[in-house]
C-alpha positions as CSV (number, residue, x, y, z in Angstrom):
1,X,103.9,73.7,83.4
2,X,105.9,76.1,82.0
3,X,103.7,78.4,80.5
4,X,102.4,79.9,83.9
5,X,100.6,83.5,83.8
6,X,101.1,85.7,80.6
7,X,102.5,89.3,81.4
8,X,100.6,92.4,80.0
9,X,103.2,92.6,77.6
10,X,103.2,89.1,76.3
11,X,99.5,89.8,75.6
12,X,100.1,93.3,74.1
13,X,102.6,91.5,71.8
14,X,100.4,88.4,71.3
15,X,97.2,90.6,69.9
16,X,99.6,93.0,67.7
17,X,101.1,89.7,66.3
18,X,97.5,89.3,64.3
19,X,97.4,92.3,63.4
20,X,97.1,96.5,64.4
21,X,95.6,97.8,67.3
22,X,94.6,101.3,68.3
23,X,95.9,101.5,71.8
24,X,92.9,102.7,73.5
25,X,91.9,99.2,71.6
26,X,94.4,97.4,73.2
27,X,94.1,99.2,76.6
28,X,90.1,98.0,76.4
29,X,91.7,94.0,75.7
30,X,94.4,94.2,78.4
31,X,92.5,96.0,80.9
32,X,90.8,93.1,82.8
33,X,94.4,91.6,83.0
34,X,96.2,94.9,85.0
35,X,96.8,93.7,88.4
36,X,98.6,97.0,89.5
37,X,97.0,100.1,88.4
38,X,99.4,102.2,85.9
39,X,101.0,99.0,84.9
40,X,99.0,99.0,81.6
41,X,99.9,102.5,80.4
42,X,103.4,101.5,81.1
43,X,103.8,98.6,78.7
44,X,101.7,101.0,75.7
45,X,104.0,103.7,76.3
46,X,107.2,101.2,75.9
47,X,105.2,99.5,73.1
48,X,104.6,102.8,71.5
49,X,108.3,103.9,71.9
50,X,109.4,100.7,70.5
51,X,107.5,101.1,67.5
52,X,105.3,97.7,68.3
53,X,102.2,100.1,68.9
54,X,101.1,103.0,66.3
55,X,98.0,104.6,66.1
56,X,98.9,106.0,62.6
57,X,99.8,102.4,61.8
58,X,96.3,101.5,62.4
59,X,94.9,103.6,60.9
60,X,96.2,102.5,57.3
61,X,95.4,99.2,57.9
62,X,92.2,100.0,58.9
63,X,92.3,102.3,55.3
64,X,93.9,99.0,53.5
65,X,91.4,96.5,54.8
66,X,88.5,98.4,54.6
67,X,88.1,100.6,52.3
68,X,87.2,98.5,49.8
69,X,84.4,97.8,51.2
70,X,82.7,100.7,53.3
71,X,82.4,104.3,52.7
72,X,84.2,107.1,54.5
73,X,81.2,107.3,56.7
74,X,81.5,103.7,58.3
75,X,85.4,104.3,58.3
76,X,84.9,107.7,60.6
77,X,82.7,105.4,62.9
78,X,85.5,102.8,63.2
79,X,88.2,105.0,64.0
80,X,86.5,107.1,66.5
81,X,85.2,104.1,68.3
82,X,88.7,103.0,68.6
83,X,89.8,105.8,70.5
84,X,91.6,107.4,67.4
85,X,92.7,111.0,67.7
86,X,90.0,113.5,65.8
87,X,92.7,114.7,63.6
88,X,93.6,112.0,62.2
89,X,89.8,110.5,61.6
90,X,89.5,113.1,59.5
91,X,92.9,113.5,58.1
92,X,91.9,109.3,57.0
93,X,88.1,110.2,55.9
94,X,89.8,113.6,53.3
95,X,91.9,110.9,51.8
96,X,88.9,108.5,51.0
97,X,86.5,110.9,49.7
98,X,88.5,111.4,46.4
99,X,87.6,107.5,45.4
100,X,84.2,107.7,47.5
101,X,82.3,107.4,44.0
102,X,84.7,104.8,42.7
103,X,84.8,102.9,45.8
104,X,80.7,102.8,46.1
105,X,80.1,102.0,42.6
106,X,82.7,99.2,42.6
107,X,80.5,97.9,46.0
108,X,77.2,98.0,44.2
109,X,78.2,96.1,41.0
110,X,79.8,93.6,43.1
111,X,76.1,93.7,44.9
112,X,73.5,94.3,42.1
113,X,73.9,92.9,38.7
114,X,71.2,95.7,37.2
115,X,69.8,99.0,38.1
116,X,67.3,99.5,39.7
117,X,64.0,98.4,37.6
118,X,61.7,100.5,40.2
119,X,61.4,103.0,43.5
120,X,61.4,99.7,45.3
121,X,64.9,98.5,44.0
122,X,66.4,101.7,44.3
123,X,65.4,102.0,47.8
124,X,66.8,98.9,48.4
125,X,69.7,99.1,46.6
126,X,70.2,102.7,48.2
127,X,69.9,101.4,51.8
128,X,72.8,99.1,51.0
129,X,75.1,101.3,50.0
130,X,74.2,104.0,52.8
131,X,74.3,101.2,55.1
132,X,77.7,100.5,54.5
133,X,79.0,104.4,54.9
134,X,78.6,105.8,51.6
135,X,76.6,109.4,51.6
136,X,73.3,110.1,50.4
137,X,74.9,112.3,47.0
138,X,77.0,109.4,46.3
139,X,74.5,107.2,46.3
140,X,72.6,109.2,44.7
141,X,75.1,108.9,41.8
142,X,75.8,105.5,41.9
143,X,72.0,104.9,41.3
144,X,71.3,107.2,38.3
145,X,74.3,106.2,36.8
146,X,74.8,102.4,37.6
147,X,75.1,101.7,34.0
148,X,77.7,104.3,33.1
149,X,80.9,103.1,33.1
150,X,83.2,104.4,35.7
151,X,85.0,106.8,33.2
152,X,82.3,108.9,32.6
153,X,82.8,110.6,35.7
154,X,86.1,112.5,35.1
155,X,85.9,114.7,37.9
């Protein structure tokens, strides 16, 4: 068969192919697959000098595909669990807390149709959005406002 045993750097490739990986990320998937030790950190530093491996990189698709979603809080999580650099977590996090309001009331109406009718509701509908990384003052202002359109809030 001609496909045989993939190389560390036909693997590297193969998992940047689908999309961006932190390298400490890809170091944790390759890993179990390094049969001499200081092979790995080889291929991620010629990766990384080729331009096939960024952690910048990932980090913007990690902004692109998620912040939609999740609040700055989840997003710090993410990137320091993938072995992102400190600076630039909170280079990433700065940039999302300008649209942290927008972003959370976008979440919730996509969520809840209404506000909340009673301390019940609110809890819940609180425990949602904190859940998914927003902070307690944002939330806090998505609540009491839920029916204000998004203009109101000029600053």
């Amino acid at each position: 068969m001609a496909f045989g045993k993939i190389s560390l750097k036909g693997r590297a490739l193969r998992y940047l192919s689908g999309r961006e990986h932190s390298r400490a990320e890809l170091k944790r998937k390759l890993a179990p697959h390094e049969e001499a030790p200081g092979t790995l950190d080889a291929v991620l530093d010629e990766l990384a000098e080729k331009g096939f491996l960024s952690d910048a990189r990932y980090v913007e698709s990690v902004l692109n595909r998620r912040a939609g979603r999740l609040g700055a809080g989840r997003i710090r999580q993410e990137l320091r669990q993938q072995g992102i650099a400190p600076d630039a977590v909170a280079e990433a996090v700065a940039r999302l807390q300008g649209s942290e309001l927008e972003r959370a009331r976008e979440v919730w109406r996509r969520r809840f149709d209404a506000p909340p009718a009673d301390a019940a509701e609110r809890g819940r509908q609180g425990r949602f959005l904190m859940a998914r990384g927003f902070g307690s003052d944002v939330v806090r202002r998505v609540l009491a406002g839920a029916d204000q359109p998004l203009d109101d809030d000029a600053g």
